[in-house]
Each structure stands twice: as C-alpha cells, then as structure tokens.
C-alpha positions, 0 to 999 in steps of 0.5 A, spaced: 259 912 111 262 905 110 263 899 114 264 892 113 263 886 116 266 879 116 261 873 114 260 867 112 254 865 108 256 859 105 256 855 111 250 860 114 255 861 120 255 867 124 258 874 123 264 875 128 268 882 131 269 887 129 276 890 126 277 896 133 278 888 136 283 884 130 289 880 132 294 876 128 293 868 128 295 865 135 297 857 131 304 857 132 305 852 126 302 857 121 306 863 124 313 859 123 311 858 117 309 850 117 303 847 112 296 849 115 295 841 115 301 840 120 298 841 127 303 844 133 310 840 136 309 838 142 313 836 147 311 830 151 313 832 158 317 834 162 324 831 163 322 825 170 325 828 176 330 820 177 334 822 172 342 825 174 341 833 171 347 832 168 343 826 164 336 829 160 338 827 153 333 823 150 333 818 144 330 813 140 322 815 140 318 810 138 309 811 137 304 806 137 297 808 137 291 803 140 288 797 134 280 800 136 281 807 139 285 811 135 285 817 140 290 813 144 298 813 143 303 811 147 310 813 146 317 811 148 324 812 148 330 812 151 331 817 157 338 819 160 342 817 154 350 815 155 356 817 150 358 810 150 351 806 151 344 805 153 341 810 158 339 812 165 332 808 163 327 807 157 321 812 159 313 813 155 308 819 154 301 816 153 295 821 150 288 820 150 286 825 146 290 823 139 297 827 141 294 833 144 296 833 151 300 827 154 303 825 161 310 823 162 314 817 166 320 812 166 318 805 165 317 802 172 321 797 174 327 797 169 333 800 171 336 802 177 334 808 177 327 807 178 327 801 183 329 795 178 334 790 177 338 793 170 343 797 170 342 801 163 336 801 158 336 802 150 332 800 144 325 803 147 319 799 142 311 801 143 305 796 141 298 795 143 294 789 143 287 789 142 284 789 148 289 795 148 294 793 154 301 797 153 307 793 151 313 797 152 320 792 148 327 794 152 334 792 151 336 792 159 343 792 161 345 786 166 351 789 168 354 796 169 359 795 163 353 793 159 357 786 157 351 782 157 344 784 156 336 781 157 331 783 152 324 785 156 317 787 156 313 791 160 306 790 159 301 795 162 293 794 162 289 801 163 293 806 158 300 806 162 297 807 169 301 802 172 306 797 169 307 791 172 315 788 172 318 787 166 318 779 164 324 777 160 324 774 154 331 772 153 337 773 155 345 773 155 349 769 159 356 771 156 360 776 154 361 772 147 353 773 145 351 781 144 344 782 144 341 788 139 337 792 136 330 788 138 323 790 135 315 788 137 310 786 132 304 784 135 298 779 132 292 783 132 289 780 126 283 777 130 280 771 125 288 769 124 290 762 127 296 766 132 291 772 134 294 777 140 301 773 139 307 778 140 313 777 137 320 780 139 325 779 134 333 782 136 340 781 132 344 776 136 351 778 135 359 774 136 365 773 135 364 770 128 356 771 126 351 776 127 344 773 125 337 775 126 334 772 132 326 771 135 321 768 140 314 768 141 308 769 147 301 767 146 299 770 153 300 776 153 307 777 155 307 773 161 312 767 157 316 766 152 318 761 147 326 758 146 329 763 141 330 760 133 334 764 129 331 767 123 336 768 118 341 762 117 346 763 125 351 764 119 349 770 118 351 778 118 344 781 120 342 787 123 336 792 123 330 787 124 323 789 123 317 785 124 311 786 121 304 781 121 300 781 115 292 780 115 294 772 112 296 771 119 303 771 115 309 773 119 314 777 115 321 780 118 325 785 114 333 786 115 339 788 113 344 783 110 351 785 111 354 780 107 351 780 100 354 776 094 354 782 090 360 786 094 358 794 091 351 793 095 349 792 102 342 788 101 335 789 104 332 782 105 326 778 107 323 772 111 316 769 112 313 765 117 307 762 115 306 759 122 306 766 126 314 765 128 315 757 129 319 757 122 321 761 117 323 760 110 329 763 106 330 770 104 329 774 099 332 780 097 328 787 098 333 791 095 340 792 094 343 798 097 349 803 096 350 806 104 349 813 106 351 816 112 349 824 113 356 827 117 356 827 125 351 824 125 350 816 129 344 813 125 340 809 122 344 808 116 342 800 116 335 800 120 330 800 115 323 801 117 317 797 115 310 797 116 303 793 113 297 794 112 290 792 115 286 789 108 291 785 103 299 782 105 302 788 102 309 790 105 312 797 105 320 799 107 323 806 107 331 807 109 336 811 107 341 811 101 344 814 096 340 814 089 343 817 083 348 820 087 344 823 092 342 822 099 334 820 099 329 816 103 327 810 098 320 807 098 319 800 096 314 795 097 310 787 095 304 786 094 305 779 095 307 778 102 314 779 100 316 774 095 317 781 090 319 787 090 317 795 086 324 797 083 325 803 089 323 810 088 325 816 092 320 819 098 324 825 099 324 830 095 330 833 099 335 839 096 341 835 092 347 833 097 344 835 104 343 829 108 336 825 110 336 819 115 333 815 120 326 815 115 319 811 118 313 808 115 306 807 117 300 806 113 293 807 113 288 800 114 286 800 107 293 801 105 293 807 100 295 813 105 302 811 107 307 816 111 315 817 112 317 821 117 326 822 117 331 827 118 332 833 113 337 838 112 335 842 107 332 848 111 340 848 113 343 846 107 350 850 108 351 847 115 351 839 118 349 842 125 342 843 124 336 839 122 329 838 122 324 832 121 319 832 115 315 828 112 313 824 106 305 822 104 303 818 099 295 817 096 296 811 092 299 806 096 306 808 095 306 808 087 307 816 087 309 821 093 307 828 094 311 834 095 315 834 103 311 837 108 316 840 114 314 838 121 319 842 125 317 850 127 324 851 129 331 847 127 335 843 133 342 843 134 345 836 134 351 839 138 346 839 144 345 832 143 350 826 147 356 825 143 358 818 142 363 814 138 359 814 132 356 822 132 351 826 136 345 821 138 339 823 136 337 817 136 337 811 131 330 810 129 324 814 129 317 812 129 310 816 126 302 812 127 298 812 122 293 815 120 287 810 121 281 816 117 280 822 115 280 824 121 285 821 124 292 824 123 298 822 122 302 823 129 311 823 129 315 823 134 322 825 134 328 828 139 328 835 138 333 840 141 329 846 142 330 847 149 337 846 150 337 838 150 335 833 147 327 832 148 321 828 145 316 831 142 310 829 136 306 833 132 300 831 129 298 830 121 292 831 117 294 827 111 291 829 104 294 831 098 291 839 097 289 843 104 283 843 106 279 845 112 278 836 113 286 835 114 286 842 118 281 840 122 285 832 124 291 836 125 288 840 130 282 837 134 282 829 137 277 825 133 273 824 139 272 833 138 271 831 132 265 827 132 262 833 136 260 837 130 258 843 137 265 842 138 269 841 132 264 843 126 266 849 121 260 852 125 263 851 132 266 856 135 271 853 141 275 857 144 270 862 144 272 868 141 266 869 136 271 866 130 267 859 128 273 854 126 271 854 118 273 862 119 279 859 123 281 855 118 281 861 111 284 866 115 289 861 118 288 862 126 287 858 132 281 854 133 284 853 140 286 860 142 282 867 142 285 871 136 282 874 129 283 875 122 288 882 120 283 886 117 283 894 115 280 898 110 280 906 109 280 910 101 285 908 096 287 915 095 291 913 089 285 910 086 280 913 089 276 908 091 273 904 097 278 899 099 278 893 104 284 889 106 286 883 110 290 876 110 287 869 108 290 863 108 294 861 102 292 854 097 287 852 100 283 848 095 276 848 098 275 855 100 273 861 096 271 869 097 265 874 095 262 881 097 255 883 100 254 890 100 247 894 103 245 900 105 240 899 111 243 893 113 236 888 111 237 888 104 243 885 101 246 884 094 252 882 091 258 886 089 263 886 084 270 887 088 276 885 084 282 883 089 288 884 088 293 878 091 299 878 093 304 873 097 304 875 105 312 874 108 310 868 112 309 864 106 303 860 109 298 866 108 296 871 103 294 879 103 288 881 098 286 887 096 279 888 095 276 894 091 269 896 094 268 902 089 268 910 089 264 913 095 257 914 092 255 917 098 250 914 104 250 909 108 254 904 105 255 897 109 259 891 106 260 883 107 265 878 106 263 872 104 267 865 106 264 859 103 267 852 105 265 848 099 
C-alpha cells in the first residue's frame, strides 16, 4: 500500500488533509494569472445612493496613506462624472486595515447633491498630517455653467468619520480667471521651520496667461494666505505637483507649455526655501516629445512627483515618446532640484501600445520606488481595452524591474464618459507607498469590470524576486502581520488545515478554505510510483524534498526525481515525482516544503 502525506519540515509545521479532500487555489490573483506578489482588486464600495443612476461614472482616484500608521489609507475621486466637466460630487473610501476592506462616501458638504453650496466637484487630492486628520482637495463648481470655480478643503479628524464643511482656500470671482488641476502637499517633516503647513498649488488660467499659483495654512486647513504665483504670471503652465523634502524645502513640478526649444514641451521645477513664501526660478526637469495614447483623455501633461523621507531627493514619472515609442519615463535629483538624471523608461510596454497617466511613490529611505499607469500591452490589437500595471525599482531609481500586471481583468473604456478629449477615466492615478517590507504598495485606479466606471485598489508586496514576505504583505494588513498566530508561515487563518507558508508554495489563499492539486497512482508506462501535484512558480525561497516510511515512525530521505513542467496558468507549475517501483509492504511517503 502507498499513501502520501503533504509536510512541511523545514519550518516544523503541521501535515494538512488529505487528498480525498483537494481543491484548486481560491486567490483569485493567482487564478487570473497575476504575480503571486500582487494581492486581489478590490472594489472601494458601492456606488453612493445621492448620485442620479444615470450618472455612476467615477474618475480621477488619488490615495494617501497615514505618515505613522500605515494600515490607514483614504482614497478620493470624482463621483458621478459629466461629459463636458466635473462631476456630481468628489467621494472617498477610508481602510484601516492596509486596503483590505474599505467604506465609501460623498464628501459631506461639497456639492448640492449632498447638501452643499457647489454645483459640481472635480480634482479629488488626499493627504494625511501627523496627528492623521484627513484632508480631502477639490476643485468646486460656483455656478452650474462651471464658469467660475473655488479650490476647497475638507478636513476630517477621526479617519473619515465625519468632515466638517469645506473651507475655501481661494476662489474666482470672474469668467476671465479659470482655475485648475490643484494639488496638496502636506509638511510633515517635524523638526523643520513650517511643520504641519498645507499647501495647495492650482493653474490659474486666462485669456493671455496660464501660470502656477499657490497659498499656504499653518492651522490645519482653518485659513489660508493670499495666493502668490509660482512661476512668472506670464507663463503657460499646467500640471502642478508639490512635494515637501525633509530640508523643510518646498519643491513643485509642472508642465511648461512654452519652452524656448519649439521641438519639446518642458517639465520644470521651483523651490522654496521658506515653506511657500517665495520661490525661486525654475529649472529645467526634463524636455518632452508629447504622447498621447488614442480615445483616451489623459494626463498627457500631468507629471507625477514624489519624495522621500531621509534626503532632498525628487522622483517625477510622465509619459512621453522615447526612441519613438510611447514610455512611462523616470527621472530623478539628488539635490533638491537643482539637477537632473538623463530620463529612463520605467515601463517595459510592447512597442507601439499606449501607456499613460503614470504615478510615483517612494518608500522612506527613498530606495523602493513604485509607478503605477495605464497599459495596453494585454490588448495590444485594440485601443478599447487597458489594464494598469506597475513598475518598481530597488535601487532609488537607478535601474527598474520587469512590470508587474495589477489587473485581473481588462476594462473597456467605451464604458467610460465620453468627453470632448476621449473617454474619461481619469487624468491622474495615485499608488501609496510602500513604507516596509511589510507594507505593500496599494494602487488605485477606475476600473470598468462592473459596467461603469468604478474605483478599486489593489495591494503590492514590493521585491525583486517572489517571495513568502512579498506574498504575505500583499495579503495580510501589517497590523495581522505583527501577529505571527495569525500571519506567521505556521498560522493557519482561515482554518482550513493548510498554514499560510504552505498557502503561499502551492499558490492558495490564506483567507479562504481550499488546498494543493494533488494525485498520485502507477505510471504504467514507467512502471513506477508517481505522485503529482501543482506548486507555485519562481519562487526564490521555497524548495521540495520526499520523506518516505513504513511504519509512519521512522523516516528516511527518498531520492525522487521530479519532472517539471509549466501549468496553463503561468503562475504555477505541475511536477512529477518519481517515487519507485512498488517493493512491496506498507509504503507512506512525505513532502517536504521548506521556507528558507
């Protein structure tokens, strides 16, 4: 008699159930075929019941995770989008428990439809200060001809509970000035002179000028100072990012319009060495040859910047042609802006499909850097269809790791508002950072799985190889993760007698009862014992050795050779292990999985 027995030794864990009881993998990620280090998508609740039901599209998603407690993330977007602009309201989802469960409302307040005094809401920007109070940054309609606008901010103090009403931080009191595309940084470097200063930054467009504006609070949101411009009031702008460096410097990256060089368009810096009082001239980022991917209104010239938290480094990602190509590219200053690394591509998409709306995070030590865009390579024959992907480096930027898919299933943009620009997903995306090793990076973008436009996110363990540590950040909220009962590789959540390092080599769920695909019988062709089963592709920390016994007591190493070979779903593998010729007896036999 044969029979085997799944084990793990290495790890001194515990044998799980028998075969009579297999089942395949219940992660859904590594069923559609994603990276095992990529966790589920996720969708961040329901549509909210204040919106009209023929207006459920949502757009332009922005994240933000809290400075001390990385379990908690608010996300924002538009809510309710219009074809020709803004939207019903501006809504937010809050987790707080790293991205795996979320709630959902319009921010209170804001626009009509939720009791407020504006007729339309657009440009959603998060942020978290240190004592983790909430600011959600909008772009607010004045009239229902969105002539004239306000930029507003609304501040909540216990996680997104409740908001208190929107404070204007400034507004246009003419159809000549049109305000625009704002942005929010937020000072949370302690030991510098503007701690806890917020400051929003927005194009401030006429008739004959287009230049970068800003205004500052130094109590929380409650008042704000008299706009200054940031670039010359002659200029052509759009695009602003602010970004505070640890120095307590204030930098901000924007788009130039009007470059002296006519072949490019430019990506340009100021700095402030006062928090926002003043700024200096510009400098030149990087010089760009224009992309824009077909039917799709975008970001074409919304460049997306980060720092980090030890060093005055700057990180900025856009999308442009390079070599002919359409390419996310990464460029980056070690000197607080003054220069600049020749641009690199972070994407690695298929030549001649579209890649857009790119983001940029960074760990605190400023060596973990992630992107998350738009991608087209899944579809490459069609312009209907995209997915979003993400790019990683582990070297501050100097090199960048194959892309990782993100998305289980492509979405149609055809669901999606059609505006005079193209279908509107959005013109921005926004992925937090991922603050340790056992903090993933989360992405959010607008996603047409459900028939319209929807919000979802989905988690990222960030390495360079697969492994049970990036597996696990991607599954399990640090908080389980400091619970090694719970979130241990010999912790056994969901109870279903498979503990999670087993979870991860054979590619299931830690959350959810299923088991490894497993069978074995006689190989009449080659006369011998054999025992199947499906594991988890390239993993870099797992590896596989048989025990085998006669009285269940004593057990001894078996030379086994496997034979290996790739499954359909690229994500796992068959083997085959040769177990002998039938020697007659009693004859029981062990697998071992060791996590190194």
């Amino acid at each position: 008699m044969r029979q085997i027995f799944l084990y793990s030794f290495g790890l001194a864990l515990f044998a799980f159930c028998p075969a009579s009881t297999l089942a395949a993998s219940a992660d859904a990620s590594l069923a559609a075929g994603l990276d095992p280090r990529v966790g589920l998508n996720l969708r961040l609740g329901n549509d909210p019941p204040q919106l009209p039901a023929n207006m459920l599209a949502q757009a332009e998603p922005h994240i933000a995770r809290h400075p001390s407690q990385p379990d908690v993330l608010v996300a924002t977007f538009q809510e309710g989008r219009y074809t020709d602009a803004g939207a019903v309201d501006c809504g937010y989802s809050v987790s707080q428990d790293g991205g795996l469960s979320w709630t959902r409302a319009l921010i209170p307040g804001l626009t009509t439809a939720v009791g407020g005094p504006y007729f339309r809401a657009t440009d959603p920007v998060a942020g978290f200060d240190l004592q983790g109070r909430i600011y959600l940054n909008t772009l607010v309609a004045l009239d229902s001809a969105f002539s004239t606008a306000a930029i507003v901010i609304s501040r909540s103090t216990n996680f997104g509970a409740t908001f208190e009403a929107p404070v204007e931080v400034t507004r246009s009191t003419t159809t000549a000035v049109t305000l625009d595309k704002n942005w929010m940084a937020i000072n949370n470097f302690q030991s510098t002179p503007t701690a806890g200063r917020l400051v929003v930054t927005y194009t401030r467009f006429t008739s004959t000028a287009d230049p970068i504006a800003s205004s500052f609070s130094d109590d929380s949101g409650r008042t704000w100072s008299t706009p200054i411009f940031v670039t010359s009031p002659n200029a052509q702008c759009q695009g602003s990012q602010p970004v505070f460096l640890p120095s307590g410097k204030l930098a901000v990256v924007y788009w130039d319009f009007a470059p002296v060089d006519p072949t490019y368009e430019y990506i340009e810096v100021v700095t402030s060495t006062n928090g926002g009082a003043s700024f200096t001239l510009s400098n030149l980022v990087a010089k760009v040859l224009r992309y824009s991917p077909p039917l799709m209104r975008n970001g074409v010239f919304l460049p997306s910047a980060a720092g980090n938290s030890t060093n005055d480094s700057l990180y900025v990602v856009y999308q442009a042609l390079y070599q002919g190509q359409p390419r996310v590219l990464f460029t980056k200053s070690a000197d607080a802006g003054l220069t600049w690394t020749a641009p690199i591509p972070a994407s690695d998409n298929v030549a001649n499909t579209p890649v857009f709306n790119p983001a940029i995070s960074s760990s605190p030590d400023g060596q973990r850097l992630v992107s998350s865009f738009y991608d087209e390579r899944v579809n490459p024959s069609s312009s209907n269809f995209v997915d979003l992907f993400l790019a990683q480096s582990l070297d501050g930027g100097a090199t960048w790791q194959p892309n990782l898919r993100l998305t289980t299933t492509s979405s149609d943009v055809r669901l999606a508002p059609l505006t005079s620009a193209g279908y509107m997903l959005g013109d921005y995306l926004g992925i937090a950072a991922p603050n340790g090793p056992a903090v993933p990076a989360v992405a959010v973008w607008v996603d047409t799985r459900t028939g319209n436009p929807d919000p979802f996110i989905t988690r990222v363990g960030v390495s360079s190889n697969i492994t049970f540590q990036a597996w696990r950040a991607a599954r399990f909220a640090q908080a389980q993760i400091a619970q090694p009962q719970l979130a241990g590789p010999g912790a056994d959540p969901d109870g279903d007698g498979v503990v999670n390092a087993l979870e991860y080599a054979f590619g299931l769920s830690p959350w959810v009862k299923d088991s490894p695909v497993f069978s074995f019988g006689f190989n009449t062709a080659g006369g011998y014992f054999a025992a199947n089963y499906t594991r988890l592709r390239l993993t870099s920390d797992v590896s596989y050795s048989w025990l085998t016994s006669t009285n269940l007591q004593a057990w001894t190493a078996l030379l086994a050779p496997e034979t290996v070979l790739p499954d359909i779903n690229p994500r796992f593998e068959d083997a085959t292990a040769n177990l002998g010729t039938n020697a007659g007896g009693t004859h029981f036999y062990r697998l071992g999985v060791t996590l190194h």
